[in-house]
N, C-alpha and C positions, 0 to 999 in steps of 0.2 A: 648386690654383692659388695662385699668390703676392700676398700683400696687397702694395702698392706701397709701398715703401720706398726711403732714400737710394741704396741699393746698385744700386737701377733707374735712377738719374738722375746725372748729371752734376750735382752741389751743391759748390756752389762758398760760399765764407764772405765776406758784403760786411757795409760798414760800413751799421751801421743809421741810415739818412736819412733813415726815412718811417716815422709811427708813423699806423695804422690803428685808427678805430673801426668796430666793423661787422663779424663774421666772415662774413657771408652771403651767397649764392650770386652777387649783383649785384656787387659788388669785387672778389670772387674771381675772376670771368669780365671782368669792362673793367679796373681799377686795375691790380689784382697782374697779369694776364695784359698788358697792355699793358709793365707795367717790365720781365718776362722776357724779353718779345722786344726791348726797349731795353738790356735787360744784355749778353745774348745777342748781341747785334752792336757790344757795345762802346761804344753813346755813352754808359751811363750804367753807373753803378757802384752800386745804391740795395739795399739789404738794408730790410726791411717787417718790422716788428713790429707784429702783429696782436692788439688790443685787442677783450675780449668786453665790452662796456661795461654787460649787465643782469644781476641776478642770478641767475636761472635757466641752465639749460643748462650745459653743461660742453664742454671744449674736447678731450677726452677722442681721439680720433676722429684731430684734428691730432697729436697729439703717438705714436699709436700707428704714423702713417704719414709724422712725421719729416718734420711742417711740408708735405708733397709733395702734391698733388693734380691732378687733369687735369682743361684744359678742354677741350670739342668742340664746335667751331663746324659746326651743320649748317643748312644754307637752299641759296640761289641766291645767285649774286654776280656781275654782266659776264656773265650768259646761262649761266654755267659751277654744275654744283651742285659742294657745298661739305659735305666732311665728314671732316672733320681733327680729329684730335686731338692735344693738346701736354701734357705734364710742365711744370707748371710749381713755379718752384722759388725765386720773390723772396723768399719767407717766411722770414724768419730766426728770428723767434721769435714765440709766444701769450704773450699775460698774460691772467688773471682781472681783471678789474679788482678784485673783491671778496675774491678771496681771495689776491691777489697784490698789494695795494696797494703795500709798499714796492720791489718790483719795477717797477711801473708808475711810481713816481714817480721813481725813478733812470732809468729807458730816457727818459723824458720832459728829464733833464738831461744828457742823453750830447752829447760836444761835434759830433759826428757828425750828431745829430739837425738834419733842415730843414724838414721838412714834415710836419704832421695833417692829415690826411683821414680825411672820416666819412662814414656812410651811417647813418644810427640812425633815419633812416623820420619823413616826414613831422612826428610828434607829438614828435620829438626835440627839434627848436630851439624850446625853451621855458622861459618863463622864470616859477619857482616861488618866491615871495617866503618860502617854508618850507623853501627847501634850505640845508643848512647847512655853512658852510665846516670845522668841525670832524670833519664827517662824511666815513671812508676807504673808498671815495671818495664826495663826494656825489655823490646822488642823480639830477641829468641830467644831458645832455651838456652843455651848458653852465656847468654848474657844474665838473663835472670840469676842464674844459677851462681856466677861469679859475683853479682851485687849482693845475694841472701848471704852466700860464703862470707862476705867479708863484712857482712853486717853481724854477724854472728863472729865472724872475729873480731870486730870490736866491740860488742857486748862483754866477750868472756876475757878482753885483751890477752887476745893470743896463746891462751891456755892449751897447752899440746896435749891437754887432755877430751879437750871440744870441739875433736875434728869428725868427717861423719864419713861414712862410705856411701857412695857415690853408688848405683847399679843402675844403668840405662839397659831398657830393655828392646830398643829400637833394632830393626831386622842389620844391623849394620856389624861388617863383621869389625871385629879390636873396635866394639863401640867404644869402650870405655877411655880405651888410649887415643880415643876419637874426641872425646866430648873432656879429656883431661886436655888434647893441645889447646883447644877452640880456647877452654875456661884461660890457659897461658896465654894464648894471642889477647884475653880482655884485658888480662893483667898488664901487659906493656902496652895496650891503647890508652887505656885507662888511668896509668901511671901510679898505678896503687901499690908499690912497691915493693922490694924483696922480701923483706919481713913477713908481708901476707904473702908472697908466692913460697918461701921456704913451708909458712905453716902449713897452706895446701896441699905442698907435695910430702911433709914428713907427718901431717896430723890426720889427715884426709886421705881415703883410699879409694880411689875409682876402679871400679872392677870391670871386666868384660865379660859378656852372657851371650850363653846361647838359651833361646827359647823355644819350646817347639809343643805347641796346643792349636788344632786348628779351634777357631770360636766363631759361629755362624751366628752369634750377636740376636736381636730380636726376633720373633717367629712371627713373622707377617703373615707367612704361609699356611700357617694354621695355631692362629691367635686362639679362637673360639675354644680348640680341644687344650691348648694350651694353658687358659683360664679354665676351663672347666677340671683339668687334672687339677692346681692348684687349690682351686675352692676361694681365690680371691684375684682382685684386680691387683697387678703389676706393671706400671706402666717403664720400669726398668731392667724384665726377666729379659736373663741373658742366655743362649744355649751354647754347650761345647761340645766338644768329642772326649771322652773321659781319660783316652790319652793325656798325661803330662809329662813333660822333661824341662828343666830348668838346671843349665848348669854354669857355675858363677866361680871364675876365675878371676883372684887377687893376688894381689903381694904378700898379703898380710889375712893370716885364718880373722874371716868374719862371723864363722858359723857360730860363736856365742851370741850377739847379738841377732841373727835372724836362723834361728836353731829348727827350720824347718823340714829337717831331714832325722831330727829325734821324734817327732810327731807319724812318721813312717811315710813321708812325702816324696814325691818324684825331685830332691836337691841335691846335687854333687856341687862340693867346693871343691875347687883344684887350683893349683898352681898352674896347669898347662890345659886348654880345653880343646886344642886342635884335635885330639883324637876323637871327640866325642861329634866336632863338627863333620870333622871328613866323613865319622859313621854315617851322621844323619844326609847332608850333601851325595853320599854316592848310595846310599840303600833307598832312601825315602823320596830324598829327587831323583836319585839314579832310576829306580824304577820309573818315575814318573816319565822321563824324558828319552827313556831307551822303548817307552811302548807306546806314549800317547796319538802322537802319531800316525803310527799304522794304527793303533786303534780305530782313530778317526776317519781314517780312508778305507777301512773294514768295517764303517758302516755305523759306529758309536758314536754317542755322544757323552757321557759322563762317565767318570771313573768307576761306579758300581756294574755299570754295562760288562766292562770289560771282564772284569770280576766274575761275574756268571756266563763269560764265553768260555768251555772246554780250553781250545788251541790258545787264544791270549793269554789265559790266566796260567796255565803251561808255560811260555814263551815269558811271563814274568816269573813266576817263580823259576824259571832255569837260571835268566840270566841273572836275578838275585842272589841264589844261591850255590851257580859253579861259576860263574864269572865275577862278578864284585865280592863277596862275601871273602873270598880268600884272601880280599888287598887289604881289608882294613884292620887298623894296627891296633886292635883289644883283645881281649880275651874271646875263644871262639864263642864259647857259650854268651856271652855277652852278646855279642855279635846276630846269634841266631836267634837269640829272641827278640832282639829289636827288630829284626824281617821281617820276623814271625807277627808283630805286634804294627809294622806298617802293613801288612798283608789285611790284617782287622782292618786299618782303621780303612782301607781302602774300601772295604766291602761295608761299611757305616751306612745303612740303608734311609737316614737323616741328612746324609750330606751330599749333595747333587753339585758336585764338582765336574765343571763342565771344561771337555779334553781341547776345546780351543780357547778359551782362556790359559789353561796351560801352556801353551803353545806357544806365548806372546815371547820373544825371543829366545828361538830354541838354538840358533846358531852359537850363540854366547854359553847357552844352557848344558850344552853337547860338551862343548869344552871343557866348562868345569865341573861335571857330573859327570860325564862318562869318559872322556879320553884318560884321565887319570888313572880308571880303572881297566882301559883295554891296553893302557902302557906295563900297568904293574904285571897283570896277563902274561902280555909278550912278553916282559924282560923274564920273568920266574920260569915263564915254560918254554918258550921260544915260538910260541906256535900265536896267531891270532884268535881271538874267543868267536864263535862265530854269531852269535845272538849283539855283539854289542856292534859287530860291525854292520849286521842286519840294521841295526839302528840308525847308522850311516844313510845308511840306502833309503830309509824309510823317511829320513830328514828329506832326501835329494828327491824322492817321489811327492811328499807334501810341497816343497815350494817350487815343482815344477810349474813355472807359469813366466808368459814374456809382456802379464798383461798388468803394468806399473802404472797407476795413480793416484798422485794426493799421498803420496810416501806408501802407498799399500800397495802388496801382492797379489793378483785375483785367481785363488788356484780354482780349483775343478772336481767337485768329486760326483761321479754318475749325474752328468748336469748339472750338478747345484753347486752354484758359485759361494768361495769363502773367503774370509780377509788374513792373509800373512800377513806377521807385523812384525819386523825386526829394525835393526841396525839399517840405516840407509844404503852404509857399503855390502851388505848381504843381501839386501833386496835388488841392487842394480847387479850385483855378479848373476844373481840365477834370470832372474830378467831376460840378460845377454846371452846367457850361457846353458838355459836351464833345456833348451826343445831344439837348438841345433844344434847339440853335440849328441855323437853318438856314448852309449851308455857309459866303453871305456876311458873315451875322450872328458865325458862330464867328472868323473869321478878322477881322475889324472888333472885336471883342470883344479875343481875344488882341495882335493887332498890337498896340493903343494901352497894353497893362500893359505900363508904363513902367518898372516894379518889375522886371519880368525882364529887359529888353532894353536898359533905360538910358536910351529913346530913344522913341518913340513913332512905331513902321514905318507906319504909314497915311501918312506924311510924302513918302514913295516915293509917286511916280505911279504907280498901275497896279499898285501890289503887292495890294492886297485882292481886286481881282475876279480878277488873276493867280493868286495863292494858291487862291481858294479856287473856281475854274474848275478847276484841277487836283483840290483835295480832291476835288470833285464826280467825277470823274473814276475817280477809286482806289474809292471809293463804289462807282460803276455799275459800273463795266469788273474792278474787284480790281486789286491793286499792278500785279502781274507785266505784263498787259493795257495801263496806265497806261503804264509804265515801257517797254514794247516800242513803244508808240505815240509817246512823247515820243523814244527814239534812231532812231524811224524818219527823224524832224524835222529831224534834228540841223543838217543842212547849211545850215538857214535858219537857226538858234538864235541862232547872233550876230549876228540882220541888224536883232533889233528886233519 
């Protein structure tokens, strides 16, 4: 069988307009796969040069299969399953950053060039008072980024017309206003002057993104059927979930230049993207974090589980759609389809998303997923929601445990021991507080740490005996028991 090569694909040669950091599976399946299908129909003309921006690794793999690699979007999508595969082929060129420096800094000054985009993982936009401008290339992305910047402005001297926008795609939220201070702090290490920081900020546009594609990257899991649908070796096929959303928030309309929402793509440009995050953060995590949980102490393990239980999948779509769905601030119908469309992707029969990995800091998660949405709740109706505060309780029954080592929590579920894993200060309260306080006292205790929630929840009427009337509950009856009892309810739920 044939390793896939240019000879398999229609490769076509475009000007390079998008220089990429980030060779990894996550750009490879949303960026680059979204420009091919934008090429590919004509609205845009964009050739990608793909920057490995860390020392390790080698680019070895792209260049033996001539830049070419496939993505496969497999899930559900509109009721329909989904499992396609594409060639894609925007990649015009790899660089090393390290061992390709003066390559990299030329593709960085090609008059063609419009746009950087990065994905360099959370720990990337960072800013090292030790990185040094002399160094090919230094040491972060930010640093990188501010030495190509200004090598390109002295190329074009200063030309306010050869400024480039900027789109970091790292999980960070105001990435962009993140990775705009960092490149300002190089500029006064560096002493590179006001002239290049005016041009940066008045030529140069950094935008802030949200992104949201889950992409389960290589199929180890089943390589063989995976080669055999294709009919050839890949040794860089990537999978996703056919979900996309990308939404790209500037100063300044960029969507001429990366016009990928004329193509009929998942792109919103906005001047403001906070509404589209809050959607995603209280529907898509909100479900996640209001049921995983009790899922898990009802006997599951992955998110498809829960999906095919009667009472859970009940107990999410309620608290999806009478208790969060009314806070978030779009249009409703907007609104109901995106539920509508995490509820798919949740039942993705490819994606074995497993409910204690999610789990890994749920006290932090609680906060910013769901208290927002049992505040909106209470203020609008006056009444507490009673599924979100169920969630409460179901937080307080998972990290029931006094048994603390090596920073981990050792809960309990029908004998079988499992790892909590938060916040230091959240692990030693329940520790302390988790198995000798009675149900009232635990949920009176937790509500009012102000440290976790911001806020001091005893403040709600009814939320302590509420909360911890349900803990009580999970205790005698067990989750599942609980949880079958509260969606028998359901019809009264929203009456108060």
């Amino acid at each position: 069988m044939k390793t896939l090569n240019k000879e398999m694909a229609a490769v076509r040669q475009r000007p390079l307009r998008l220089m990429q950091f980030g060779e990894g599976n996550f750009l490879r399946a949303f960026v680059d796969y979204m420009v091919d299908i934008s090429n590919e129909k004509g609205v845009s003309d964009i050739g990608i040069a793909v920057v490995k921006p860390i020392p390790f690794g080698n680019l070895e793999r792209f260049r033996q299969q001539d830049n070419l690699y496939t993505v496969i979007l497999r899930g559900q999508m509109d009721g329909k399953v989904v499992n396609d595969a594409r060639i894609v082929t925007s990649i015009q060129k790899t660089i090393d950053a390290y061992e390709s420096y003066g390559e990299l800094v030329e593709t960085a000054c090609l008059e063609s060039l419009q746009i950087i985009i990065s994905n360099t993982t959370e720990a990337g936009i960072v800013f090292d008072a030790d990185d040094r401008f002399e160094s090919e290339p230094p040491s972060t992305y930010p640093g990188k980024l501010t030495k190509l910047l200004f090598e390109r402005f002295q190329k074009f001297e200063g030309d306010a017309g050869k400024g480039l926008a900027i789109i970091p795609c790292e999980l960070i939220e105001h990435n962009g206003d993140r990775l705009h201070d960092c490149v300002n702090q190089y500029i006064s290490l560096w002493g590179l002057g006001e002239t290049f920081r005016n041009w940066v900020e008045e030529s140069c546009t950094f935008c802030c993104t949200l992104v949201d594609r889950i992409v389960t990257g290589y199929p180890r899991d089943n390589l063989e059927e995976t080669t055999a649908q294709l009919g050839y070796i890949d040794e860089l096929v990537d999978t996703a979930e056919p979900f996309g959303l990308w939404v790209i928030e500037s100063r300044r309309d960029i969507s001429d230049i990366l016009p990928l929402e004329k193509a009929g793509l998942p792109v919103i440009f906005t001047d403001d993207q906070t509404p589209y995050r809050e959607r995603k953060v209280r529907i898509l995590n909100g479900a996640h974090t209001s049921t995983v949980l009790a899922g898990y102490l009802a006997g599951f393990e992955i998110v498809g589980e829960i999906m095919k239980d009667p009472d859970l999948r009940t107990f999410m779509n309620t608290v999806v759609m009478e208790e969060i769905v009314p806070g978030v601030r779009l249009p409703r119908e907007e609104v109901l389809a995106f539920a509508n469309s995490v509820f798919e992707r949740f039942e993705n029969p490819f994606i074995k998303h497993r409910l204690l990995d999610i789990s890994l800091n749920s006290v932090s998660k609680w906060k910013s997923r769901i208290l927002p949405s049992l505040r909106d709740y209470y203020n609008t109706s006056g009444r507490l929601p009673h599924l979100l505060t169920f969630s409460f309780a179901a937080l307080m029954a998972f990290y029931t445990s006094d048994k603390l080592e090596n920073g981990v929590l050792q809960g309990n579920r029908d004998g079988q021991p499992y790892e909590i894993k938060d916040d230091a200060a959240a692990l030693v309260f329940f520790a302390e507080h988790s198995t000798r306080l009675s149900s009232n006292e635990f949920v009176q205790a937790l509500a009012s740490q102000t440290g976790f929630w911001g806020e001091d929840l005893t403040r709600y009427d009814g939320f302590v005996p509420m909360a911890a009337g349900y803990l009580d509950e999970i205790k005698t009856k067990g989750m599942k028991a609980a949880i079958h009892a509260l969606v028998e309810q359901k019809e009264g739920l929203t009456v108060g």
